[in-house]
MDTraj code that builds the backbone (N, CA, C; nanometers):
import mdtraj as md
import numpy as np

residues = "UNK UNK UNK UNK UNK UNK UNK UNK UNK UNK UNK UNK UNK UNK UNK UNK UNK UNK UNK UNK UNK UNK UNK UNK UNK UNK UNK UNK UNK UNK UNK UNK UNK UNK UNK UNK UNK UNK UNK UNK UNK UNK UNK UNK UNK UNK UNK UNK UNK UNK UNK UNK UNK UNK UNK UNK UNK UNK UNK UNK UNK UNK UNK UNK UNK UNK UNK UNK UNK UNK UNK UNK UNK UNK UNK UNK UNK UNK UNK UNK UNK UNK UNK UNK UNK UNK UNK UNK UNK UNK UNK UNK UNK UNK UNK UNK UNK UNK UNK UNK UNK UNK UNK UNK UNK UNK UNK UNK UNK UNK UNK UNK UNK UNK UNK UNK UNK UNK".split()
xyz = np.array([
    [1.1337, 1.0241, 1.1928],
    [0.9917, 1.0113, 1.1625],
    [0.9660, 0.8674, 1.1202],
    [0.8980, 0.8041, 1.2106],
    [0.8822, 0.6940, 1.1752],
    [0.7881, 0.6325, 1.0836],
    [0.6793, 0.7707, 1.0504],
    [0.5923, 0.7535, 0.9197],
    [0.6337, 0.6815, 0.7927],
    [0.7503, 0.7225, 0.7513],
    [0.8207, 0.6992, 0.6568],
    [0.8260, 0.5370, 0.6149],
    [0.8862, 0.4647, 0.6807],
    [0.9088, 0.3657, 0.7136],
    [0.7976, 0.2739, 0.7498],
    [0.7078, 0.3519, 0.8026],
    [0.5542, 0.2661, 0.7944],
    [0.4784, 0.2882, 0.6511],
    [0.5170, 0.4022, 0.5950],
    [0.4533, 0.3698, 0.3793],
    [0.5296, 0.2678, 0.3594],
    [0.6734, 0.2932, 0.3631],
    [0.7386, 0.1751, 0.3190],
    [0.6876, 0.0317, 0.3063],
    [0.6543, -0.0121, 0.4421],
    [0.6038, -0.1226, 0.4652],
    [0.4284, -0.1657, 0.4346],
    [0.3686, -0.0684, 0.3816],
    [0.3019, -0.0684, 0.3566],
    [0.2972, -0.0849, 0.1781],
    [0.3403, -0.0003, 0.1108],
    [0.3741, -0.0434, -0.0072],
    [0.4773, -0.1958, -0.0354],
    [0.5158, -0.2383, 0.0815],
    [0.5691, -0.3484, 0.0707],
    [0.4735, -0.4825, 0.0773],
    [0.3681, -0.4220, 0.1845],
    [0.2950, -0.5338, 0.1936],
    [0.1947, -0.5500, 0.0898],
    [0.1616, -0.4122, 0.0071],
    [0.0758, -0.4382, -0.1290],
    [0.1206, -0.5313, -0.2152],
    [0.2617, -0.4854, -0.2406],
    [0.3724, -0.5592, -0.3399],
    [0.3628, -0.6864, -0.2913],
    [0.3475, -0.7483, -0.2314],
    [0.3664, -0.9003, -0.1879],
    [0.2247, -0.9249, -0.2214],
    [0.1239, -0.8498, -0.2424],
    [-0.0259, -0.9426, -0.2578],
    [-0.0832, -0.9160, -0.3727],
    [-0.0176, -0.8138, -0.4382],
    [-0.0874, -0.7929, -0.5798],
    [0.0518, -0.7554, -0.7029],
    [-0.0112, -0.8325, -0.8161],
    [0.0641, -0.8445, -0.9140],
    [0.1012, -0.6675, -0.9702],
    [0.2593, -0.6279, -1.0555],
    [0.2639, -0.5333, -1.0535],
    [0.1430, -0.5105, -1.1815],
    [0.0682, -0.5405, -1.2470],
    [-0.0134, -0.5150, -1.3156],
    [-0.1390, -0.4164, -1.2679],
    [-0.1586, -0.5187, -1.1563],
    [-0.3184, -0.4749, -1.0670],
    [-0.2400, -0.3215, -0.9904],
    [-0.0970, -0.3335, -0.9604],
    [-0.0248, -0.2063, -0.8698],
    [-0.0201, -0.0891, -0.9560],
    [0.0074, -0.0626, -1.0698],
    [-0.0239, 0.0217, -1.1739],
    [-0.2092, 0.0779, -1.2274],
    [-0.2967, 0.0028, -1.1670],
    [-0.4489, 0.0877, -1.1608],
    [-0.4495, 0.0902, -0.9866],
    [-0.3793, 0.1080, -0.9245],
    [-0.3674, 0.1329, -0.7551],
    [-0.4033, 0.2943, -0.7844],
    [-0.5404, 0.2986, -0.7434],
    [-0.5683, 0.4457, -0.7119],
    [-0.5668, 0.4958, -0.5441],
    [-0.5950, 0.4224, -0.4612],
    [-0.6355, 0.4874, -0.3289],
    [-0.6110, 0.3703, -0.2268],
    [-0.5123, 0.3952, -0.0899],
    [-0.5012, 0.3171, 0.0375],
    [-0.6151, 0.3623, 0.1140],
    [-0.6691, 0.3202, 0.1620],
    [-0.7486, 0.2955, 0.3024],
    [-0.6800, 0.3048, 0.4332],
    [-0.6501, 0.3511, 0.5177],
    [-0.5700, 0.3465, 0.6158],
    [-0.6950, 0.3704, 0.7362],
    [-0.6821, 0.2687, 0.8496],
    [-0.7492, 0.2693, 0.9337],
    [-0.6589, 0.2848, 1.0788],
    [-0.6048, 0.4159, 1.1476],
    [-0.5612, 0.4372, 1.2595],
    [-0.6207, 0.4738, 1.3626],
    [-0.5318, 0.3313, 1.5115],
    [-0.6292, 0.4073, 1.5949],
    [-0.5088, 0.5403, 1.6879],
    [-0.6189, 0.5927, 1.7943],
    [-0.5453, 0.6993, 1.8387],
    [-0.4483, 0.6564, 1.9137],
    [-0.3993, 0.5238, 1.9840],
    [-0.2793, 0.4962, 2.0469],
    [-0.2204, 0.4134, 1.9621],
    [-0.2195, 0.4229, 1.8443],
    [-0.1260, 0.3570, 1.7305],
    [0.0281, 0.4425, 1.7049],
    [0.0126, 0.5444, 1.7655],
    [0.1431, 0.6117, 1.8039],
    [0.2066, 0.6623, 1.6698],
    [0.1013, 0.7012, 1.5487],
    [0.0726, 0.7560, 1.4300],
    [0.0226, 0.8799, 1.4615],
    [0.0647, 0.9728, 1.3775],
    [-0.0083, 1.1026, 1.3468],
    [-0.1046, 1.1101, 1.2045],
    [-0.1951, 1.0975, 1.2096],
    [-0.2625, 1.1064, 1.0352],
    [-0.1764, 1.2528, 0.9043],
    [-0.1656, 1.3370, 1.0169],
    [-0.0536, 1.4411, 0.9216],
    [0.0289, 1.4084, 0.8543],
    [0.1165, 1.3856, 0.9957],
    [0.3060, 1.3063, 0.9368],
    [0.2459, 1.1818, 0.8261],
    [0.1751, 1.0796, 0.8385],
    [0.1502, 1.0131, 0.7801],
    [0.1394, 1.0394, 0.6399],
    [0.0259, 1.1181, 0.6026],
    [0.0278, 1.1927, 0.4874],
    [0.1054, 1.2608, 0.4550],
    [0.2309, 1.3196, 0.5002],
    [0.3503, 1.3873, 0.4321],
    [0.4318, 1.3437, 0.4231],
    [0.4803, 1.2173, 0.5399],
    [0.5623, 1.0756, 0.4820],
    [0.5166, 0.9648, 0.3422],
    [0.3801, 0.9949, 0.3391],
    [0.3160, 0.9123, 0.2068],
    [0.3702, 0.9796, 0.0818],
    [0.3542, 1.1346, 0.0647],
    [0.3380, 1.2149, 0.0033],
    [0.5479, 1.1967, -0.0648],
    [0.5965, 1.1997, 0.0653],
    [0.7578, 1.2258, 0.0441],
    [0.7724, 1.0736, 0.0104],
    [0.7314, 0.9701, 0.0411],
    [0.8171, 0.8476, -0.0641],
    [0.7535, 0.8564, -0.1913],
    [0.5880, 0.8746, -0.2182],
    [0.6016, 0.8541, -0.3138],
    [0.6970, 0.9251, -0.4433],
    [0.6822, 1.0763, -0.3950],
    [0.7821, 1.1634, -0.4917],
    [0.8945, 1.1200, -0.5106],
    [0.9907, 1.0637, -0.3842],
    [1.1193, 1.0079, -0.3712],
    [1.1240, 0.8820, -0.4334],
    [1.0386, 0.8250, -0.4430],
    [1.0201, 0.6691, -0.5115],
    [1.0345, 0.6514, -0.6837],
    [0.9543, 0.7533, -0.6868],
    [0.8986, 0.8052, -0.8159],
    [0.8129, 0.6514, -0.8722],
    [0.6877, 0.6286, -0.7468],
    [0.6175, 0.5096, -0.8060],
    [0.5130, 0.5626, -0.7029],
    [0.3940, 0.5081, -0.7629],
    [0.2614, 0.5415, -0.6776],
    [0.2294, 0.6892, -0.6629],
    [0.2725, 0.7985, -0.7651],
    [0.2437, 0.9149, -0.7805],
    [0.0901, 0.9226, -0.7825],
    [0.0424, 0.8831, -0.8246],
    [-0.1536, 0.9039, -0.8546],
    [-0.2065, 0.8259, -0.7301],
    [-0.1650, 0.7932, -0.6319],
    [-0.2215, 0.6827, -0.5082],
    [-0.2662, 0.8058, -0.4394],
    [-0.3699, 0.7712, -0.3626],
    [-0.4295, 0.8814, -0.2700],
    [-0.4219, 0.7913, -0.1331],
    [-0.3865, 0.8504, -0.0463],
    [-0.3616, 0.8095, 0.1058],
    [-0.4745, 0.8401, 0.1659],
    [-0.5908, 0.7892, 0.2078],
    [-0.7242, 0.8007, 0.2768],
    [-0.6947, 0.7498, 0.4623],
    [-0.6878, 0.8503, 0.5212],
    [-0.6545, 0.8041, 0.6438],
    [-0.7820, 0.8218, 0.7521],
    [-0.8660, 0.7169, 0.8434],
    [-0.9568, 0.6878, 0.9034],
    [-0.8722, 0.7428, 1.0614],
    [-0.9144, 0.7740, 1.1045],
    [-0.8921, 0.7716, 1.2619],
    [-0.9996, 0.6995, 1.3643],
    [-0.9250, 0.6025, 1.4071],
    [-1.0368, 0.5338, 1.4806],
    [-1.0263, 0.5674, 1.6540],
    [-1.1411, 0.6031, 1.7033],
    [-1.1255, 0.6599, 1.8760],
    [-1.1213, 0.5012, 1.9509],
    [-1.0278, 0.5325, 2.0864],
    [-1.0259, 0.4731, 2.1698],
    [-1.1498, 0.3883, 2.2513],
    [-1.1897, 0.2874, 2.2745],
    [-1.2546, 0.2275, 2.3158],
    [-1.2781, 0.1216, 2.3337],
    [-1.3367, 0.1078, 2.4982],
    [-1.2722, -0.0027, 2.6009],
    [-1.4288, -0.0722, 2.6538],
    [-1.3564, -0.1987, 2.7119],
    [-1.4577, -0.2694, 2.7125],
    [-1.4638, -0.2982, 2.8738],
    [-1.5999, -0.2528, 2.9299],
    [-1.6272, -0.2599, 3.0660],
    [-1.6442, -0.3955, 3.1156],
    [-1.6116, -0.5013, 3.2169],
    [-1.6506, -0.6188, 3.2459],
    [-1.7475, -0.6291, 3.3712],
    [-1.7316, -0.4528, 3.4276],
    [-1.8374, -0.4778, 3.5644],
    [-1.9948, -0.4519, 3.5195],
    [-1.9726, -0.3600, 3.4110],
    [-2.0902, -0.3483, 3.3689],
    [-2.1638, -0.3774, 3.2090],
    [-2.0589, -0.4473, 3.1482],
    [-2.0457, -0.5511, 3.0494],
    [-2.0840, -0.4241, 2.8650],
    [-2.0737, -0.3064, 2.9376],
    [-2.0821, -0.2065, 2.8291],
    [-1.9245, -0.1823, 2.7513],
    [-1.9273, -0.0973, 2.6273],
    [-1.8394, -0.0367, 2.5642],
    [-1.8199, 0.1179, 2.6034],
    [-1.7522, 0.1533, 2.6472],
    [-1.7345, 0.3092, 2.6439],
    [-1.6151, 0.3782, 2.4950],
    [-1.6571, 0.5058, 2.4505],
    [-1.5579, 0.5486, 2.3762],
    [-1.4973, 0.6167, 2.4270],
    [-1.3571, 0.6174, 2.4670],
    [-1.2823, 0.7481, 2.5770],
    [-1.2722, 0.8734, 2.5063],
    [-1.2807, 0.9720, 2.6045],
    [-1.2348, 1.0980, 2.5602],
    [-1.1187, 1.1911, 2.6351],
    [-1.0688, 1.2154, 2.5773],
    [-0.9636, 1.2820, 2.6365],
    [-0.8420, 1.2321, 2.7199],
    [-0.8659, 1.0912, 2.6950],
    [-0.7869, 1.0470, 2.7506],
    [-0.8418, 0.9561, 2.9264],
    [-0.9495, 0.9998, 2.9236],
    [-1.0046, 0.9413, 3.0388],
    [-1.0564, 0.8271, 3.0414],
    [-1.0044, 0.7022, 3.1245],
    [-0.9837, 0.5602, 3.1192],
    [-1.1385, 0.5178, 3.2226],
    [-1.2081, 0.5647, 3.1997],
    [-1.3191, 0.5095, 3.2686],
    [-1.4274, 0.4643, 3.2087],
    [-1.4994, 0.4068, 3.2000],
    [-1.6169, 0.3032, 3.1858],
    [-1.7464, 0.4835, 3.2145],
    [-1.8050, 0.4929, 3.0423],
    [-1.8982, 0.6168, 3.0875],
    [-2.0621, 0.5657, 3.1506],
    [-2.0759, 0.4381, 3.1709],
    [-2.1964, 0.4037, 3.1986],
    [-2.1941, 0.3527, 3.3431],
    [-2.0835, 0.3048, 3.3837],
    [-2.0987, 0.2667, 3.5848],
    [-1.9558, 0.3396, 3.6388],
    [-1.8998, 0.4603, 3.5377],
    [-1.7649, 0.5038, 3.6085],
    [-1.6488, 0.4849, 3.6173],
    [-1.6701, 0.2817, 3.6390],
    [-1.5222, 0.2929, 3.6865],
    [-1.4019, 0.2762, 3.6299],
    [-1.2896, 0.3048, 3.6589],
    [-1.1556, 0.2853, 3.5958],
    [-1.1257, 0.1699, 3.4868],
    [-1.1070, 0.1718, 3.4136],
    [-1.1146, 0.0776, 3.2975],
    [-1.0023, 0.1210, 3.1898],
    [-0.8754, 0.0271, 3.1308],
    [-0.7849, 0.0043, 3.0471],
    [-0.7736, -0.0868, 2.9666],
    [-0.9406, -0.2098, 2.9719],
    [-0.9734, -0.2757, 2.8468],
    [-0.9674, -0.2481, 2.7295],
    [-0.8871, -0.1988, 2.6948],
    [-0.8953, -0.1685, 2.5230],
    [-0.9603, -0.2332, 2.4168],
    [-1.0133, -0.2262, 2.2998],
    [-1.0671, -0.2901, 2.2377],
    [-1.0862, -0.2861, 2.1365],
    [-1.0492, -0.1207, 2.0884],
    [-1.0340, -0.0501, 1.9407],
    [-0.9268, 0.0408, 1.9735],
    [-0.8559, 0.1056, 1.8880],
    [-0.7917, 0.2129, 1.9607],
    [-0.6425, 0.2223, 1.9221],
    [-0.6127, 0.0948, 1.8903],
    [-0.4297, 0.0169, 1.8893],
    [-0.3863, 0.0007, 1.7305],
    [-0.4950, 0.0287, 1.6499],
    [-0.4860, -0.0736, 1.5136],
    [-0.4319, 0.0287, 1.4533],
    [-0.3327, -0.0045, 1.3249],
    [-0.2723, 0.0531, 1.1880],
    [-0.2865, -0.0528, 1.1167],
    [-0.4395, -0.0278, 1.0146],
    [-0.4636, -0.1512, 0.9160],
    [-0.4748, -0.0758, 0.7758],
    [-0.4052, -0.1789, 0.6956],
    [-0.4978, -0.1309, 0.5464],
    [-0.6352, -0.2071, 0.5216],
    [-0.6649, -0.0889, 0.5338],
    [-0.8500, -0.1282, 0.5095],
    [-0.9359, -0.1826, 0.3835],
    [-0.8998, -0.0852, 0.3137],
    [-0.9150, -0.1239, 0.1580],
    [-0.8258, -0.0422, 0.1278],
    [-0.8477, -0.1068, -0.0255],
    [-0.7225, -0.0833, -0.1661],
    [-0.8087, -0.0370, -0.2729],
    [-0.7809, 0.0397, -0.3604],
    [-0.9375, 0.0685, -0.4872],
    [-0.7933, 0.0982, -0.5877],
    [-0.8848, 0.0568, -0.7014],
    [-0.8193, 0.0315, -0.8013],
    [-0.9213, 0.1315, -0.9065],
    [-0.8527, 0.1155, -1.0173],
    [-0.8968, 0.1818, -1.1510],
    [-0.9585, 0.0759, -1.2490],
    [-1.0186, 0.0937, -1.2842],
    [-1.1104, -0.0023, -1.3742],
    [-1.0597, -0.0569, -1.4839],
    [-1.0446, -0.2038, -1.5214],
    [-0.9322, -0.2021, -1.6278],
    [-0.9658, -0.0997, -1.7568],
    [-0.8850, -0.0909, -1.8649],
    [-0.9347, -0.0329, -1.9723],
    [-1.0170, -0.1902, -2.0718],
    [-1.1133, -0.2056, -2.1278],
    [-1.1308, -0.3118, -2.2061],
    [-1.0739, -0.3052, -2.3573],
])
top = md.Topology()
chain = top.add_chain()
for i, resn in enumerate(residues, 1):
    res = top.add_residue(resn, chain, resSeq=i)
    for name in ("N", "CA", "C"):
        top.add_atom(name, md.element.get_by_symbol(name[0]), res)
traj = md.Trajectory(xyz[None], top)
């Protein structure tokens, strides 16, 4: 499961941008996947779920996962289509189309934190 290993790196890449201070009011990831990101939003959340327990760090983090749909960019007829089902065509002149344009991404979107205490 390669979920696993993508929290990993994800809690890795927090750790490199925020002090462990600000990582301790870390309430909630943002996760923005698209559908050929070759992610499952499930596994994801039960690979999140299994490091953090296994970690025993980021217990209170909530994993917010976005699914973003496929969609390609027509050049004959200079539109966006959103695919469905898998069908690679352009929905406004038809034709065959594998412009991608959304569809590929695994981003952290936002990060939310807890409010300091004063």
């Amino acid at each position: 499961m390669h979920e696993i290993s993508l929290v990993r790196n994800i809690f890795s890449t927090l750790e490199a941008e925020f002090s462990k201070e600000e990582l301790g009011q870390l309430t909630a990831i943002d996760l923005k996947v698209g559908l050929l990101s070759n992610v499952e939003p499930l596994l994801m959340q039960n690979a999140f779920e299994a490091v953090t327990v296994a970690e025993n760090k980021y217990q209170n983090v909530r994993l917010n996962v976005e699914l973003v749909p496929v969609e390609i960019h027509c050049s004959d007829c200079g539109q966006n289509s959103i695919i469905e089902n898998y069908k690679f065509a352009c929905s406004f002149c038809g034709k065959p189309n594998n412009n991608v344009v959304r569809g590929t991404e695994l981003l952290i979107h936002q990060v939310h934190f807890a409010e300091p205490v004063q």
